[in-house]
NUZA-944719 format. One line per 10 residues: number of its first residue (from 0); their letters; for each residue x, y, z of N, C-alpha, C, O. Coordinates in Angstrom, 3 decimals, padded with zeros to 6 digits. Last residue first. Layout:
# residues N
NUM = A = X,Y,Z,X,Y,Z,X,Y,Z,X,Y,Z  ...
***
This chain:
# residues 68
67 = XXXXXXXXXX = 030.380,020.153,-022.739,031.417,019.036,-021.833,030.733,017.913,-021.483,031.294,017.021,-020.846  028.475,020.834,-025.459,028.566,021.079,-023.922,029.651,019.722,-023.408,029.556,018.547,-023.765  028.524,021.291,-027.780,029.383,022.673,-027.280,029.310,021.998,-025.954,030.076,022.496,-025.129  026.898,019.208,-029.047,026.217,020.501,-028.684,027.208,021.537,-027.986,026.726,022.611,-027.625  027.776,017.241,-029.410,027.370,017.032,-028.376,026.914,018.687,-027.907,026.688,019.157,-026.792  029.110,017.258,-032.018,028.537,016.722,-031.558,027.531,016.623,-030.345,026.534,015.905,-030.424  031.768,018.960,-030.722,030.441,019.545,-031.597,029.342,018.684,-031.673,028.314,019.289,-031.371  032.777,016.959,-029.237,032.424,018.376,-028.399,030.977,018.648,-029.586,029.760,018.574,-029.410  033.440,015.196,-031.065,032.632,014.555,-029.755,032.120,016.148,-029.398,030.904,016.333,-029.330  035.409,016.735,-032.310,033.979,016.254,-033.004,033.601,015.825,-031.895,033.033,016.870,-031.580
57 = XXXXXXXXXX = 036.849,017.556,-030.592,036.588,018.574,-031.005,035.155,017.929,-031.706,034.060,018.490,-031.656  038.070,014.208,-029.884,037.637,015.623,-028.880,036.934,016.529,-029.443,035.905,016.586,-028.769  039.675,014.280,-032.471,038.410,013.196,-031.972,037.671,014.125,-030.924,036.666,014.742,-031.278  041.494,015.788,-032.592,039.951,016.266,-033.672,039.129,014.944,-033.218,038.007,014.698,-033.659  043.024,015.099,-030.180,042.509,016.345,-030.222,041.315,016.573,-030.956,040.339,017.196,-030.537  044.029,012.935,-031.680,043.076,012.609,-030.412,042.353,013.834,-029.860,041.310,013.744,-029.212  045.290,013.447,-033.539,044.310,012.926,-033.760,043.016,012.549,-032.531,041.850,012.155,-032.499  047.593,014.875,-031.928,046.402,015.717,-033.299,045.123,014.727,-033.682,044.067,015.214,-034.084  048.416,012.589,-031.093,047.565,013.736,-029.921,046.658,014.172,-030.909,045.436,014.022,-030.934  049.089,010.965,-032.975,048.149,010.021,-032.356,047.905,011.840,-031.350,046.729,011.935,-031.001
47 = XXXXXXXXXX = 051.402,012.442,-034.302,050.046,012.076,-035.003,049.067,011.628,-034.535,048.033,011.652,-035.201  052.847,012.378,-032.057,052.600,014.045,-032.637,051.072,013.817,-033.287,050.035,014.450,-033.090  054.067,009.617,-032.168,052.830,010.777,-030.900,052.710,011.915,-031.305,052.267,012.614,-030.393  055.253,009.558,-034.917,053.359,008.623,-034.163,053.197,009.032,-033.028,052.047,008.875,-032.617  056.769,011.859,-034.853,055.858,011.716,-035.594,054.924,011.043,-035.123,053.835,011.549,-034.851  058.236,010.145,-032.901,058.252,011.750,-032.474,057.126,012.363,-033.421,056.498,013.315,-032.959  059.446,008.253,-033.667,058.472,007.896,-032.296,057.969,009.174,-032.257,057.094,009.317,-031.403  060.656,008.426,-035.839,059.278,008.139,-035.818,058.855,008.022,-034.474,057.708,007.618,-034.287  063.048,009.777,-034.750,062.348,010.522,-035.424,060.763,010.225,-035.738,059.867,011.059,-035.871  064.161,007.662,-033.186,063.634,009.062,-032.402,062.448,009.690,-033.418,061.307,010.007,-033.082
37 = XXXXXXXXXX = 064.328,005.653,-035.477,063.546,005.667,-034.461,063.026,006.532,-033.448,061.930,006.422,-032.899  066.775,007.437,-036.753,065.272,007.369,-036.938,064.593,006.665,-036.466,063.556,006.838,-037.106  068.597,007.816,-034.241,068.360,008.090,-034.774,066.751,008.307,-035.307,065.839,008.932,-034.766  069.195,004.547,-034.530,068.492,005.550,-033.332,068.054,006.757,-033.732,066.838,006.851,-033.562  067.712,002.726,-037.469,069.049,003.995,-036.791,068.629,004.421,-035.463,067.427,004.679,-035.403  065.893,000.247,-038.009,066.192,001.781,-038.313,067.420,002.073,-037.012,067.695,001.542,-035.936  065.528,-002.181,-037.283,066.432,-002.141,-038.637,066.486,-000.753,-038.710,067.238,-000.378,-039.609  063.260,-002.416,-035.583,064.935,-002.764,-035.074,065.962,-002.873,-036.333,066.999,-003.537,-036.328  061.195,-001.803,-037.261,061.806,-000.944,-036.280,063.265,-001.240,-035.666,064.143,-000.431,-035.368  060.536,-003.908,-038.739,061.220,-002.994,-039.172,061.813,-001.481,-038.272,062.539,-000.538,-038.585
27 = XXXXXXXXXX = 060.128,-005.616,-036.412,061.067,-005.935,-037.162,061.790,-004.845,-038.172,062.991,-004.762,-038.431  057.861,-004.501,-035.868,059.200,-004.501,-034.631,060.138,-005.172,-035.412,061.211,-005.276,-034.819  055.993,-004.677,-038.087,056.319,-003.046,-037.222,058.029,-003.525,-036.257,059.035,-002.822,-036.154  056.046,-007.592,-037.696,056.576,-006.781,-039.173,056.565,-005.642,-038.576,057.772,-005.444,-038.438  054.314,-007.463,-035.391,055.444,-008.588,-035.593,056.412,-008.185,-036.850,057.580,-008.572,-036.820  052.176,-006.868,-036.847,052.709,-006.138,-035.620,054.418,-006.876,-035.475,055.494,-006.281,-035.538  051.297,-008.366,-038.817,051.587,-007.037,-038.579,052.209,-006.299,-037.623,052.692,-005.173,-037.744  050.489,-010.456,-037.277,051.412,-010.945,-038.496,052.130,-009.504,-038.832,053.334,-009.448,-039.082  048.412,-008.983,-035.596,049.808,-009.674,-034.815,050.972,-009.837,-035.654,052.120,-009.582,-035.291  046.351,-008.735,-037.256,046.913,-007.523,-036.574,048.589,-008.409,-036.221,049.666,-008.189,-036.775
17 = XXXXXXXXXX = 046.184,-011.300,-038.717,046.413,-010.419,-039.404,047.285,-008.873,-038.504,048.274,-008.226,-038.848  045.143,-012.599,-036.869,046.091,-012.892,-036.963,046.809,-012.276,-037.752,048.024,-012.473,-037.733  042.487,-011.069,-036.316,043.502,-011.243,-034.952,045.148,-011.787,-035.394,046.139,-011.582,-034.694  041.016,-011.537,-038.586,041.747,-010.170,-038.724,042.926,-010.138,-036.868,043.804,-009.345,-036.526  041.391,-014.644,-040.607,041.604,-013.960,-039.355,042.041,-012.232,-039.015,043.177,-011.787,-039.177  042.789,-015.172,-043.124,041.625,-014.358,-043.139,041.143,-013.654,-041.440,040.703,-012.530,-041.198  046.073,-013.048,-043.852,045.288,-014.267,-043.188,043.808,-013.870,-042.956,043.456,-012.723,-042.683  048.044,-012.518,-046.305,047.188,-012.161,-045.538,046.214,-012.896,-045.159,045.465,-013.421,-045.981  051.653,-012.187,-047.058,050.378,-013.091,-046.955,048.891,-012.476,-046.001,049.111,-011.986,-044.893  053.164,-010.796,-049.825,052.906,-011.310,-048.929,051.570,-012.388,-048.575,050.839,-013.060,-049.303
7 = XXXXXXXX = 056.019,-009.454,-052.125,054.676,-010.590,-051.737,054.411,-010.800,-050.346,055.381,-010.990,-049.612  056.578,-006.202,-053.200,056.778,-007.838,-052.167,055.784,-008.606,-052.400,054.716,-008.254,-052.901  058.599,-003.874,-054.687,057.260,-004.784,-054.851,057.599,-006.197,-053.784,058.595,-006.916,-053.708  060.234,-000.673,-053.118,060.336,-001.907,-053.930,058.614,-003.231,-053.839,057.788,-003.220,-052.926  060.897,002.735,-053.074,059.891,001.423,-053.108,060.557,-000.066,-053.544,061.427,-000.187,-054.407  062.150,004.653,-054.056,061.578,004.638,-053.065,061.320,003.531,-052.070,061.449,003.421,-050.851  063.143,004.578,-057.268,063.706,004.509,-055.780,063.399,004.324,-054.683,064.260,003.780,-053.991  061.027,005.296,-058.776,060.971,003.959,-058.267,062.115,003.676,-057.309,062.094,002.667,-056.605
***
């Protein structure tokens, strides 16, 4: 239980206000990390967003019969 700790929050039924209420919490916890680990996650969410954009590619390809 080091890891972690329990919060409360809020979730709006709006999913537009929901992304933003979220997004708005991403840049907040981003300006609380280290340079440091901000290198380190920027370096993970584009590593994770190509690999993912690569097996999106690879299923569209098979999908589509091998052909471009």
């Amino acid at each position: 239980m080091d890891n972690f700790r329990p919060t409360l929050g809020i979730e709006f039924d709006d999913k537009y206000l929901n992304a933003k209420t979220k997004l708005i919490e991403f840049f907040k916890a981003i300006n609380e990390l280290t340079p440091v680990q901000r290198n380190t996650l920027a370096n993970e969410v584009l590593t994770t967003m190509g690999i993912a954009s690569s097996f999106d590619m690879l299923i569209a390809l098979m999908n589509n019969g091998g052909k471009v």
